[in-house]
Each structure stands twice: as C-alpha cells, then as structure tokens.
N, C-alpha and C positions, 0 to 999 in steps of 0.2 A: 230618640223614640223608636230605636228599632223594631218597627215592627209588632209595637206593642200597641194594642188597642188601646182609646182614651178612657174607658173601662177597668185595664188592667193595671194603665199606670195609677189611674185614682188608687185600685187594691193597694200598690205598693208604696204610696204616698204614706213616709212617716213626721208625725208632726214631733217638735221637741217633747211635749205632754205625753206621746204614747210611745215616741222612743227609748224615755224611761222607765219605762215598763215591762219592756220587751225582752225577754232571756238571748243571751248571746247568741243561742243559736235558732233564732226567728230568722225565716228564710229572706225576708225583707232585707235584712243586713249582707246580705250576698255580696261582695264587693265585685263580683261580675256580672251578677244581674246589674247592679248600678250601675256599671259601665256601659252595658248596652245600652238601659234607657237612656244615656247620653248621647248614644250613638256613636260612643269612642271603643270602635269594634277590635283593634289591636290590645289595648289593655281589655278587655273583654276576656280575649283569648289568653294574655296572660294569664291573669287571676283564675281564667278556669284552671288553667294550667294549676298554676301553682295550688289549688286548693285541693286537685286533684293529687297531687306527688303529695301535699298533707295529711292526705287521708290515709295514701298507703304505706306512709313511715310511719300514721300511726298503727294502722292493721301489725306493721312486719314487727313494731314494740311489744305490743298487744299477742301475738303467737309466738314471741321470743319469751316471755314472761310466763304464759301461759293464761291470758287471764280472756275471758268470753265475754263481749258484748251482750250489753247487759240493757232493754227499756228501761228508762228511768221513769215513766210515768201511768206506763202500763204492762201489765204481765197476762200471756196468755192460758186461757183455763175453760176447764171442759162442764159445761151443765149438767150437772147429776141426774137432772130428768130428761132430757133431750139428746144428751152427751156429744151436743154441738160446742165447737169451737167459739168460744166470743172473749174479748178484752176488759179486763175489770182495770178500775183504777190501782196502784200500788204507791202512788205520792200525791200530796195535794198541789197541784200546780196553782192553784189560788191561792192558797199559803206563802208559796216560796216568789211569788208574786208580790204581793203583800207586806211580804220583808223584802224583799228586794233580794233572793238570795238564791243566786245558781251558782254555788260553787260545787255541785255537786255534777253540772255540766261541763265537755269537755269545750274547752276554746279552737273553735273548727274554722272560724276568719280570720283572724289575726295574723299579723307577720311574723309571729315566730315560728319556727318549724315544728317544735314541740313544748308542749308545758307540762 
C-alpha cells in the first residue's frame, strides 16, 4: 500500500468482470503501479524501468520508419465559430469495447520489448 490512499487503491481495484473489459492500455494494468500497491518497491522500480526503455524503442522504431503518433480515440480541431481548440471523438471506444477489440492499440505492458 505504498502510500496510496484507501481511496485510490479502491479506484485501482480491478474485479475479473471489469477486467475484461478493459483495453490493454487502462492504466490500472500498470505492472508497476501494482507493484507499489504491494509495497514491493524494488520490482516497482524495475517495471518502471523497464516500461520506460519500451516506450523509447518504441519512439526510436516509430522515427526510424517515419511514422507520427497518432490519438486513437480523439483528434484535435478547431470550432468554426469560436475557433477554439477542443477534442471530438475519432473512434468509438464503446464499440471496440463491446467487441472486445483493441488491436488497433499498441501493447505498452507486456514483456515483450516490441510487437
């Protein structure tokens, strides 16, 4: 429980029922936030670790290829009347919910180093 309020660990309380629900990349599945709420602070620091070196092998793939980080479920755009900034939807996340289906997410916990 490091540290974490009896508040925040309920937030992070996933039951089997809503776990499958859940897109891969629900921050609930953090495998170093889990570790902290454990209180097991050395694997904590690994998995940040290591999740962090994942992210930037995927960045260095990602500008080797060429290819731009892209929202998957929102895209930003300008009000024609107001010509303020605000976020429209661009995917149904109820949908892909629904089916059960993020393959359109990338796998950002997992052990592999890339997929």
């Amino acid at each position: 429980m490091y540290f974490f309020t009896k508040f925040a660990l309920q937030l992070n309380h996933l039951t089997p029922e809503l776990k499958k629900w859940l897109p891969p990349t629900d921050s609930r599945l953090r495998p170093d936030l889990c570790a902290l709420e454990k209180a097991d602070l050395e694997v904590a620091a690994n998995e940040k670790h290591r999740l962090e070196e994942k992210q930037r092998a995927h960045r260095r793939l990602d500008e080797a290829e060429k290819l731009q980080w892209v929202a998957r479920y929102f895209k930003q755009e300008i009000d024609s009347d107001t010509g303020e900034t605000y976020y429209a939807y661009c995917r149904d996340y109820w949908e892909d919910r629904r089916k059960g289906d993020w393959s359109h997410l990338r796998d950002i916990f997992s052990e592999t180093m890339l997929e």
